[in-house]
BAPA-666174 format. One line per field, with one value per residue (C-alpha): x, y, z. Coordinates in pm, 1 decimal. Each point is the difference from the previous one (the first is absolute). Example, Ala and Ser with C-alpha at 12.3 -4.5 7.8 and 13.67 -1.06 7.14 Angstrom:
BAPA-666174
px: 1230.0/137.0
py: -450.0/344.0
pz: 780.0/-66.0
***
This chain:
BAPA-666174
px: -2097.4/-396.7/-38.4/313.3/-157.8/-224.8/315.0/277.1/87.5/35.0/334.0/114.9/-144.2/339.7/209.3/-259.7/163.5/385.2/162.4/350.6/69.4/334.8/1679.2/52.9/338.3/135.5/-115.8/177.9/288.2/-108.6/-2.3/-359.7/-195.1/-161.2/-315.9/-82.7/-291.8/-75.9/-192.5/-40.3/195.9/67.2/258.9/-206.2/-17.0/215.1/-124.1/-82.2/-113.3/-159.3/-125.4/-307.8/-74.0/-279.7/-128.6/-376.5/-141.7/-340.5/-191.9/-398.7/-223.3/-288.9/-166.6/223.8/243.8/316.2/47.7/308.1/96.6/425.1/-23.5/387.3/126.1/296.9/-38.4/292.7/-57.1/257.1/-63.4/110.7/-60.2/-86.5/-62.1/-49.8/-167.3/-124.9/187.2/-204.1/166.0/-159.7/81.7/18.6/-96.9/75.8/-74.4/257.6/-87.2/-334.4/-64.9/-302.2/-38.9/-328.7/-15.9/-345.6/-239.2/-121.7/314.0/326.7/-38.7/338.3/7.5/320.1/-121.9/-32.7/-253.0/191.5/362.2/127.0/-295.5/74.9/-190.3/83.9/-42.0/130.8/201.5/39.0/346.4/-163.1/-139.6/-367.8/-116.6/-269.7/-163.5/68.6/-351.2/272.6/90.4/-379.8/-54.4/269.3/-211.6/95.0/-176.1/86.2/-207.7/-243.1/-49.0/18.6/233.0/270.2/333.5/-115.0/-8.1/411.3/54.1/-224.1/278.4/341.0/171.9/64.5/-156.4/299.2/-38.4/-25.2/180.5/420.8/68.5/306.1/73.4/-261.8/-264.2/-318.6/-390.7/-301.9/-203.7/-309.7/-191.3/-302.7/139.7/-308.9/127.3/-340.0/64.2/-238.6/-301.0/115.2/10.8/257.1/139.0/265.2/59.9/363.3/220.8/293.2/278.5/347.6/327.9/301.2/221.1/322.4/264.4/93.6/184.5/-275.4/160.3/278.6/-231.3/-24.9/-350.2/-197.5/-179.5/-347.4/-228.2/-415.9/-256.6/-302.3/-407.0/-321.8/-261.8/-122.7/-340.4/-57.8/-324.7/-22.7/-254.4/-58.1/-232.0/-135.9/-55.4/207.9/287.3/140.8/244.5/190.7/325.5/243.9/330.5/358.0/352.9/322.8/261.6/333.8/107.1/357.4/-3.8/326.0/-41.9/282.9/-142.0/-371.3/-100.0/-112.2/215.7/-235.0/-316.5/-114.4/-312.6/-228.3/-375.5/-245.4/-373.4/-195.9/-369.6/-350.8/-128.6/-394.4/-145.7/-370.6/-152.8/68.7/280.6/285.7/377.5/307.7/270.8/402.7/224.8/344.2/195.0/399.3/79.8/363.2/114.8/281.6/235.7/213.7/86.5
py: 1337.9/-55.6/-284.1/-167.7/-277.2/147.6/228.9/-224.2/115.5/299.9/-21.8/-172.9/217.3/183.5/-352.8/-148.2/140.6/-6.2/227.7/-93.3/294.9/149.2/-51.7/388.3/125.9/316.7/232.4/-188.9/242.5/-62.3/176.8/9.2/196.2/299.0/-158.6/-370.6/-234.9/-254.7/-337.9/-321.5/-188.4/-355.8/-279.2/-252.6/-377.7/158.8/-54.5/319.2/-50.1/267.2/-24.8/239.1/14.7/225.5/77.2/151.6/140.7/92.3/173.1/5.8/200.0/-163.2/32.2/258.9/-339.1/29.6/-312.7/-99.8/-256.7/-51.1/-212.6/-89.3/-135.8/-154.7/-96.0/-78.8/-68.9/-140.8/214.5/-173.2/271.3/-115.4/136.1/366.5/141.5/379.9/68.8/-232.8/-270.7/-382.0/-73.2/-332.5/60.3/-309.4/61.1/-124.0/79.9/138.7/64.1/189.4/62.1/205.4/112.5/125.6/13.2/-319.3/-142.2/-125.6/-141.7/-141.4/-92.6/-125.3/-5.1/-325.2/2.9/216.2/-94.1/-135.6/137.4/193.5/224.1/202.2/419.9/251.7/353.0/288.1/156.6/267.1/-226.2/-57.6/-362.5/-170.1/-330.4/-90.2/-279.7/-258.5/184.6/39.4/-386.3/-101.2/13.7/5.4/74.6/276.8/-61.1/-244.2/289.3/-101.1/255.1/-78.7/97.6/291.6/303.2/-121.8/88.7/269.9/265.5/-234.4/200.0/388.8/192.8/206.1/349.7/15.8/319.6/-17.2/92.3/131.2/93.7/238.4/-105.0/32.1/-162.0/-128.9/-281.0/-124.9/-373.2/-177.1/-364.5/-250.8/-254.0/-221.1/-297.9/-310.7/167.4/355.6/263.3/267.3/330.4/228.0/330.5/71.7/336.7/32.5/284.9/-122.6/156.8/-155.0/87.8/-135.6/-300.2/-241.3/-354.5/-306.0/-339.6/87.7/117.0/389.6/156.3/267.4/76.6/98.6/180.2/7.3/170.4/-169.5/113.6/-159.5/-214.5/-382.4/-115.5/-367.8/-195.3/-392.2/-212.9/-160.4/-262.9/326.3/222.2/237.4/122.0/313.3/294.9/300.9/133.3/313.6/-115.2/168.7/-169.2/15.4/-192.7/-59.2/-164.6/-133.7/-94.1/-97.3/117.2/-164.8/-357.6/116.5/-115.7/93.7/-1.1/47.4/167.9/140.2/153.8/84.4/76.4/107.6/-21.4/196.5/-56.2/-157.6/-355.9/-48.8/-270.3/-206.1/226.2/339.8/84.3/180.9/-104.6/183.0/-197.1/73.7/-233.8/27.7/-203.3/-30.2/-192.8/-132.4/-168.0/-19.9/-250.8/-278.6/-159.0
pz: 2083.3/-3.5/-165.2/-87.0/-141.9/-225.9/-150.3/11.1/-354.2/69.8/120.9/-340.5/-265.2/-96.1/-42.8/-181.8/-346.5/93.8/-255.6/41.2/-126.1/-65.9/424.9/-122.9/-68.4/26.0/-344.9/-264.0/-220.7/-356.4/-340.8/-140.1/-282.6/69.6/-66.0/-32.9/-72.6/242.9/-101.3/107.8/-205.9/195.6/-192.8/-174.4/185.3/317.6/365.9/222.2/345.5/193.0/376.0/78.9/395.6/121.0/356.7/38.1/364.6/-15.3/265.1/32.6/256.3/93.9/333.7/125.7/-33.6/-167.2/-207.3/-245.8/-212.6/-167.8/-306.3/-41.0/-342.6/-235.6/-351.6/-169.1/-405.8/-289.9/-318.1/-318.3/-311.1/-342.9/-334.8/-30.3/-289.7/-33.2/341.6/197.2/158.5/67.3/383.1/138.6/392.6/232.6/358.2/259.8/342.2/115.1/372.7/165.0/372.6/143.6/328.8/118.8/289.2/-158.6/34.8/-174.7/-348.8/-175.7/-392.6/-113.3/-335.5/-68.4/-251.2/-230.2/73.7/-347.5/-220.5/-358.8/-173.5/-323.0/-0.3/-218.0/50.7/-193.7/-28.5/208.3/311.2/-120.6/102.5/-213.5/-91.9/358.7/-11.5/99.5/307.2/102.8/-39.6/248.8/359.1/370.3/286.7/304.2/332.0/-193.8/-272.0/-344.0/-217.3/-292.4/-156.4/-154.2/195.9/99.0/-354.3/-116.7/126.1/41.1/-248.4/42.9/-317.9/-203.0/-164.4/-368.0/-16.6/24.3/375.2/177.4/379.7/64.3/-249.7/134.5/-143.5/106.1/-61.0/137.6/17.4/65.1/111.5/63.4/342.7/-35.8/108.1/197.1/135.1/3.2/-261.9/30.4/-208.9/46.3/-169.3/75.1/-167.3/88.2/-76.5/-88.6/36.0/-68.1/257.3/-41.5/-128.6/263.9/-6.4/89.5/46.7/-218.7/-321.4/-42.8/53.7/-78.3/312.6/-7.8/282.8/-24.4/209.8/-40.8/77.2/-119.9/131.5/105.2/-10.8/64.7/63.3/96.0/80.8/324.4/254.3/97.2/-297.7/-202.5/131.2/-163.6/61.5/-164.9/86.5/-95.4/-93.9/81.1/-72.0/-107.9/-163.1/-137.3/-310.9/-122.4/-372.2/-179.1/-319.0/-136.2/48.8/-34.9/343.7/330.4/262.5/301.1/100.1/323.8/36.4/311.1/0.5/208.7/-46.8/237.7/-25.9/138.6/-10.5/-45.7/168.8/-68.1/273.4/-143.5/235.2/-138.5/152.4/-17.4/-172.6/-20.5/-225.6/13.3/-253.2/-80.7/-335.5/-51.6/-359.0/-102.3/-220.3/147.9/-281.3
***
C-alpha cells in the first residue's frame, strides 16, 4: 500500500453504515386453502424475540494489494406490539444484546454494544412489512471502529415485505425498493427488486410455513466523508434469499438472505478501486 497512512480509511468505508440486514423440519403435512392472505398480524402486549446475526467480507484492490475487512455481528431485539389501527401495528422495540467485531488491516475492533444494550424506541409496521416513523430508532447512537452510525439502518429492512395479492405454492411477483442506510458520516442507497416464488410448505420450530424464495439485483451507491476527502463508491448487487412466514400466527419465522455487491471505491486522488462485498444475513425468532 503507498501510503498507508494517508488512506487508512480506506479499508473501513463498507462497515461504516452496517446494514444488519436480513431448526427446519421436514415439509410439514397440513390442509390449507388454495389461496391465502398472509399479514402481519402480531398478538397485542405479547413478547417476540428475534435474533438477527450477519457476517460481511469485503475485499478492496489497491496497489495491486489485496486487502479485506469481516465485520461480524449479533443483535438480538424484544418486540412488544401495540395498538393497530388501519392495519398498521405500534411496535415496542427493546434491544437485548448487541455485539460488533471488525477485523481489518487496521486491526481488530470489538463493540459489545454497550451503548445501546437496554435502549427502546417506538416504530410502526404495516400488515404487509412496511416500517415507518422509525426517528426513535435513528436517535439511539453507537459507534463501529470510532465511526459514528445509529439504530436505523438495523431496522429499515428487519421485517420481510408480504404480497398484497392471495398467494399459493407456486405464486410468483415482483417488487422492487429504494431503502436509504444513511447513517453517521456516510450516505447510502440501495435499489433492490427482487422476484418471489413461493416454493413450498415446510414445518419451522413447530409453526407451519409458507416458504418463500427471492432472487434479488439492483444497485449500492454510498459516499462518506473522511480526514482525507470524499470517499465514494457504486456497486451492482446480486442475492438470494429464503423466507418462512407462518401465516397462521402472522409472523416470520426466519429469514436468510445473502448479497453480494460487486463494485469500485473512489478515493480523494481520483483513483478508482475494485470492491467485492459479500454479506450473509440470519433472523430469525427465538421467542
Amino acid at each position: 500500500m503507498k501510503n498507508s497512512k494517508n488512506h487508512s480509511g480506506l479499508a473501513m468505508l463498507a462497515i461504516l453504515t452496517v446494514a444488519i440486514f436480513s431448526g427446519c423440519a421436514s415439509t410439514g403435512k397440513v390442509a390449507v386453502p388454495s389461496t391465502e392472505t398472509v399479514r402481519y398480524k402480531f398478538v397485542q402486549n405479547d413478547n417476540y424475540k428475534y435474533r438477527q446475526s450477519s457476517e460481511m467480507n469485503q475485499v478492496m484492490i489497491y496497489m495491486g494489494q489485496e486487502m479485506g475487512a469481516t465485520v461480524s455481528s449479533m443483535l438480538e431485539v424484544n418486540l412488544i406490539p401495540g395498538e393497530t389501527a388501519d392495519g398498521t401495528t405500534s411496535l415496542g422495540v427493546t434491544i437485548d444484546t448487541l455485539g460488533i467485531t471488525v477485523k481489518s488491516i487496521q486491526g481488530d475492533f470489538v463493540n459489545p454494544g454497550k451503548d445501546v444494550i437496554g435502549k427502546h424506541f417506538m416504530m410502526k409496521l404495516s400488515d404487509i412489512g412496511k416500517e415507518s416513523d422509525m426517528e426513535e430508532a435513528a436517535k439511539i447512537k453507537y459507534t463501529i471502529a470510532g465511526q459514528e452510525t445509529n439504530l436505523l439502518p438495523s431496522f429499515t429492512m428487519f421485517f420481510p415485505d408480504l404480497p398484497a395479492e392471495a398467494i399459493k405454492v407456486g405464486y410468483t411477483w415482483s417488487k422492487t425498493d429504494t431503502v436509504d442506510l444513511s447513517a453517521g458520516t456516510e450516505s447510502a442507497t440501495m435499489i433492490l427488486t427482487s422476484n418471489n416464488t413461493v416454493t413450498g410448505r415446510e414445518t419451522v420450530s413447530g409453526l407451519d410455513c409458507y416458504v418463500i424464495s427471492s432472487l434479488i439485483t439492483g444497485i449500492r451507491d454510498a459516499t462518506s466523508n473522511s480526514a482525507q476527502g470524499t470517499i465514494s463508491s457504486t456497486g451492482d448487487i446480486t442475492g438470494a434469499g429464503t423466507l418462512h412466514f407462518a401465516p397462521k400466527e402472522g409472523i416470520f419465522v426466519r429469514d436468510v438472505t445473502k448479497i453480494k455487491v460487486d463494485g469500485s471505491l473512489l478515493i480523494p486522488t481520483g483513483e478508482s478501486i475494485p470492491l467485492i462485498i459479500d454479506t450473509e444475513y440470519k433472523t430469525e425468532l427465538i421467542r
